[in-house]
C-alpha positions as CSV (number, residue, x, y, z in Angstrom):
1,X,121.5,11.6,156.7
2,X,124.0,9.3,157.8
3,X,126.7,8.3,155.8
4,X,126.6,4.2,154.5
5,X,129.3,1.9,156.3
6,X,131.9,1.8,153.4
7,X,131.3,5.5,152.4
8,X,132.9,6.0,156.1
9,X,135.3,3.5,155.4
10,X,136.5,5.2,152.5
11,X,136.7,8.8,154.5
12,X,138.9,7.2,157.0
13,X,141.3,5.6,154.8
14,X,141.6,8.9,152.4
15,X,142.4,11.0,155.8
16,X,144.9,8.1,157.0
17,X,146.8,8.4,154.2
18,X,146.3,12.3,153.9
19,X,147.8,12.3,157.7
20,X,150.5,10.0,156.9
21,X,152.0,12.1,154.3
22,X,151.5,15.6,156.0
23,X,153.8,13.8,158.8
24,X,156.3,12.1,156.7
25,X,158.9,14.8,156.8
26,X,158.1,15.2,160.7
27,X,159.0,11.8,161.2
28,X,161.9,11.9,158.1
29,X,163.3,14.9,160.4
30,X,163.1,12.9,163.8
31,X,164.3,10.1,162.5
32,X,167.6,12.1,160.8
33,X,168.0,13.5,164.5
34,X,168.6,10.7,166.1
35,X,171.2,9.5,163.9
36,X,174.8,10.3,162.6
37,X,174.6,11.4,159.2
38,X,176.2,9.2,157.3
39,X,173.3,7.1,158.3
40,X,170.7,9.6,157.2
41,X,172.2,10.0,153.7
42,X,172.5,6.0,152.9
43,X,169.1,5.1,154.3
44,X,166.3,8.4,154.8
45,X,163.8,6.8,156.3
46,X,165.5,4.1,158.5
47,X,166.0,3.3,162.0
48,X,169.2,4.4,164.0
49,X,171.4,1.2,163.2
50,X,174.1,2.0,165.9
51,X,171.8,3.2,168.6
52,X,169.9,6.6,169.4
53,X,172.2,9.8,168.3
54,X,172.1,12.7,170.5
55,X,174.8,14.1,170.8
56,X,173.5,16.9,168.1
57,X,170.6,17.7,170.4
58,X,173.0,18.3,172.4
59,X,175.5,20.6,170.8
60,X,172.6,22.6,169.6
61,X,170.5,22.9,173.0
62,X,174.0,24.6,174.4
63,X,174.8,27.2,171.8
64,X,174.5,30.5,172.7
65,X,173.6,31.0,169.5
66,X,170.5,28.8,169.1
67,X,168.8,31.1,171.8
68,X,169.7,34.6,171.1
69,X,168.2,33.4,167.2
70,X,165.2,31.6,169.6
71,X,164.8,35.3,171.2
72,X,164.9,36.7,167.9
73,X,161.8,34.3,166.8
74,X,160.2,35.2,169.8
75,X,160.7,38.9,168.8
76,X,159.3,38.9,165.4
77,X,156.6,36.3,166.4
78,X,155.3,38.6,168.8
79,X,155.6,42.3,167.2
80,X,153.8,40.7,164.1
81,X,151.1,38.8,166.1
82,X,150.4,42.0,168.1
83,X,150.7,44.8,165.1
84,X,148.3,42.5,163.1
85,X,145.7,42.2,165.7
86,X,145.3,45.7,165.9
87,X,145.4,46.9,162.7
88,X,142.8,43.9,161.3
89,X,140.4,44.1,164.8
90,X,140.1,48.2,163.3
91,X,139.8,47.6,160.1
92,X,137.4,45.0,160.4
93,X,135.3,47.3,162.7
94,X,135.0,50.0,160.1
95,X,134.4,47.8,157.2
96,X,131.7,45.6,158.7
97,X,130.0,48.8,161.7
98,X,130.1,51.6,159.8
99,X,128.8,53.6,156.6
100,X,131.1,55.5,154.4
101,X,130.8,55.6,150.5
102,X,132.7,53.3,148.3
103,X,132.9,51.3,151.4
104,X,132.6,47.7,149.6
105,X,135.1,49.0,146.7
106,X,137.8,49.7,149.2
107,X,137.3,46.4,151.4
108,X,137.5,44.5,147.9
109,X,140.6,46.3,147.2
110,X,142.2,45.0,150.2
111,X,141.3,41.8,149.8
112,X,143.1,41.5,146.6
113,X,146.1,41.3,149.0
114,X,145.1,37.8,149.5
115,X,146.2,37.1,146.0
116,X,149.4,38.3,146.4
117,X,152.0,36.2,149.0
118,X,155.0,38.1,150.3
119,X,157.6,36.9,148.1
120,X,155.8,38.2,145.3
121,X,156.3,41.9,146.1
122,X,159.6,41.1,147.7
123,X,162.3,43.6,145.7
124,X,160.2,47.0,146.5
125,X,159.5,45.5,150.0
126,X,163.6,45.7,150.3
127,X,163.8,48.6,148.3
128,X,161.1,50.5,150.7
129,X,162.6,49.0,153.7
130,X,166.3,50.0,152.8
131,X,165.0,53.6,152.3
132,X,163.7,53.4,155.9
133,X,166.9,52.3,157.3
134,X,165.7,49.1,158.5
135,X,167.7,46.6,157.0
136,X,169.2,44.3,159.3
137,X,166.8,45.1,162.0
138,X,163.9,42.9,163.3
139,X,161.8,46.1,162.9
140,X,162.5,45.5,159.2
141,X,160.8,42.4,159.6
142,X,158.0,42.5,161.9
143,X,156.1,45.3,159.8
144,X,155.9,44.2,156.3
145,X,154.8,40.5,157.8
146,X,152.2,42.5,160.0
147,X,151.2,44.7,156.7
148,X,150.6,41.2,154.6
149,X,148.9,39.4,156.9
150,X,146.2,42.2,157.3
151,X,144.1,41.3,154.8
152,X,143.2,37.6,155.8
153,X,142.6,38.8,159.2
154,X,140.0,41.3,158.2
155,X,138.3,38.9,156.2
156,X,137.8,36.6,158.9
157,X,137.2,39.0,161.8
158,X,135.0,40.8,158.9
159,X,132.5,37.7,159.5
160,X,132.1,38.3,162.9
161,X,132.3,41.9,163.2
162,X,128.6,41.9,161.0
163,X,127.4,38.9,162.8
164,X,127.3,40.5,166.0
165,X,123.4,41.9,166.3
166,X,123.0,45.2,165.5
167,X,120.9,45.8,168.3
168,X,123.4,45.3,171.2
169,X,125.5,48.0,169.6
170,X,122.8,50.4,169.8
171,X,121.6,49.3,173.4
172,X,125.6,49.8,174.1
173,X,125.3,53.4,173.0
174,X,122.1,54.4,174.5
175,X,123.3,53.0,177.7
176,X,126.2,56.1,177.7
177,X,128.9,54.1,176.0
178,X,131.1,55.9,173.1
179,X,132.2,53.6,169.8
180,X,135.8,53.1,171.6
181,X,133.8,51.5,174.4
182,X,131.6,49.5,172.0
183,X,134.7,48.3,170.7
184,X,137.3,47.2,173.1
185,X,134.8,46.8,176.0
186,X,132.0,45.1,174.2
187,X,132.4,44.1,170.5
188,X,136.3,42.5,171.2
189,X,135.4,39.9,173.7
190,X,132.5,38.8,172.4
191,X,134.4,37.7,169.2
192,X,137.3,36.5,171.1
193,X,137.5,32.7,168.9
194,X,138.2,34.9,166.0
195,X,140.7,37.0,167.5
196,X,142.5,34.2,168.6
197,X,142.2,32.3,165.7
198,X,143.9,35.3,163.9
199,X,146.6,35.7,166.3
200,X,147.3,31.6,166.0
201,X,147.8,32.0,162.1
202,X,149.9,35.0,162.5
203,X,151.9,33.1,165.1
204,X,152.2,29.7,163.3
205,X,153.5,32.0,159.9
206,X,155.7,34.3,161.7
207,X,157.4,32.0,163.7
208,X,158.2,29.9,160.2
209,X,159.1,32.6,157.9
210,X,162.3,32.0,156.3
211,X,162.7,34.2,153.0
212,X,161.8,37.7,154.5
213,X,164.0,37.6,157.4
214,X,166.9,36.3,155.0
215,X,166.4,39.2,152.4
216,X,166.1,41.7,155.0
217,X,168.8,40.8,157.9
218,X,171.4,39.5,155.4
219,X,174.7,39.1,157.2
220,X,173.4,40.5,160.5
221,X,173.7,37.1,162.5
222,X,173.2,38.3,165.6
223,X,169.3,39.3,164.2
224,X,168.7,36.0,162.6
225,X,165.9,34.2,163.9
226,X,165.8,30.4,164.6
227,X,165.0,29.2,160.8
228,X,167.9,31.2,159.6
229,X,170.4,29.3,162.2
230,X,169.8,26.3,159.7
231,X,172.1,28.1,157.3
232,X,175.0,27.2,159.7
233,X,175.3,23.6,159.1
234,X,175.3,24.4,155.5
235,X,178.9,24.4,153.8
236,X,180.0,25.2,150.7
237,X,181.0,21.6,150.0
238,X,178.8,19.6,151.9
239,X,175.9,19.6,154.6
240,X,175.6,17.7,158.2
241,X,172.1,16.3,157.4
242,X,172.1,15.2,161.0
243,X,172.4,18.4,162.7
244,X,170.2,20.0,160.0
245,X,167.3,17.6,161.0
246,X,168.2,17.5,164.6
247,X,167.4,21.7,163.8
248,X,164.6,21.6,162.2
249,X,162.7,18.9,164.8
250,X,163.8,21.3,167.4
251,X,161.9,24.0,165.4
252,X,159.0,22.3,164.7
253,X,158.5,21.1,168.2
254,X,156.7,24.8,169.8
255,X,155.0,25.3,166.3
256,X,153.3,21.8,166.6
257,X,152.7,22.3,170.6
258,X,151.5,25.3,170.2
259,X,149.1,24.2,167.3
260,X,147.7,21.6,169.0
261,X,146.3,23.7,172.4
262,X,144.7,26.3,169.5
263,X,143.1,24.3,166.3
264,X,140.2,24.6,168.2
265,X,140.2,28.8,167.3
266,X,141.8,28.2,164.3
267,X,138.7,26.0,162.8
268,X,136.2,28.2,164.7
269,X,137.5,31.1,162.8
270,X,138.0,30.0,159.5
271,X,134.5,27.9,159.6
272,X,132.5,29.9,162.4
273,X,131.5,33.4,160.2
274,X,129.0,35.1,161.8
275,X,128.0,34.8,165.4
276,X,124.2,34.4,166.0
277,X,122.5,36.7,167.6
């Protein structure tokens, strides 16, 4: 049944204005970028009054600095993308392919991670990582991102894992084929929207993550990734608002790219569940 005229009216101008606030600060960010910041302070959300600023783009594009923390991103972006994969495409198998007992209790136990964000847990996440000796390492980063972001995958690879038809399995394994075979050869490309829609969300929040790496790598600067470099426009008496935004539009720019060639997945696997067979 199709919606009435000003029912559809009414959609569009809630989402308008939904849209225009998610990209306020985009635009309060670009806008600070392209001027000084004396500017930015006096008037947020105005236009550059004595011409287009870009000299911080500049000074920022030509640090050494701003890549080695860009490589550092790229680091921890992809050792958590990859390590979560993994672990969730396996643990999803077992908990939606095979029978063990208890099997429900222990997938429900896991799933209470869901309730629990990383900076909740945050001192015995230090505490275990210190006893490793991984503090100021990216190592020290990548895994306990990997480890929280494990149970969200599961559940949504979970729902595709079970709605893959029973029958093909067993067609796979009279044909000769082992369950590794089943697995990577079989089951793993034909829920390939999921997997990347897991790998996009891992992507989007590793590449983002602030607190963890700041706990974790501390005064190791030369570990930082690229959120962290924000730190060094901060002083102790004042800020440059101008760089800072200059910064974080440069930031945002690969996450928002990067987005917009994969909502497709990302909406496919959050809405998609099971796979009919």
């Amino acid at each position: 049944m199709r919606d009435k005229p000003y029912m559809m009216a009414i959609k569009y101008v809630v989402l308008t204005v939904l849209c225009v606030i998610m990209m306020l600060p985009v635009l309060v960010a670009f806008l600070g970028s392209i001027r000084t910041t004396g500017e930015f302070i006096t008037q947020p959300f105005g236009l550059p009054r004595n011409g287009i600023q870009l000299d911080n783009y500049v000074l920022i594009l030509t640090d050494p600095g701003f890549w080695r923390s860009g490589l550092n991103s790229l680091g921890i972006t992809f050792g958590v993308t990859i390590l979560n994969v993994i672990l969730s495409s396996m643990l999803a198998f077992v908990f939606s392919r095979m029978k063990f007992r208890f099997k429900n209790v222990w997938f429900n136990i896991m799933s209470v991670g869901l309730l629990f964000p990383l900076v909740v847990a945050i001192l015995p996440i230090f505490i275990q990582i210190r006893n490793f000796g991984l503090t100021g390492s990216l190592l020290g980063v990548i895994l306990p991102m990997a480890a929280f972001g494990v149970p969200g995958s599961v559940v949504i690879l979970r729902g595709f894992f079970i709605g893959v038809p029973k029958e093909l399995e067993e067609a796979a394994y009279i044909d000769g084929a082992n369950i590794y075979q089943f697995f990577f050869m079989i089951l793993l490309p034909i829920v390939r929207p999921a997997i990347f829609a897991v790998a996009t969300i891992q992507i989007i929040a590793a590449w983002n993550e602030f607190f963890l790496p700041l706990v974790v790598l501390g005064n190791n600067t030369d570990a930082w990734p690229l959120p962290l470099g924000l730190m060094q426009f901060q002083g102790q008496y004042g800020a440059d608002w101008s760089a800072i935004m200059t910064y974080i539009t440069i930031l945002m720019v690969p996450a928002i790219i990067f987005y917009l060639f994969t909502q497709r997945y990302i909406v496919t696997g959050l809405t998609g569940g099971e796979l009919k067979g």
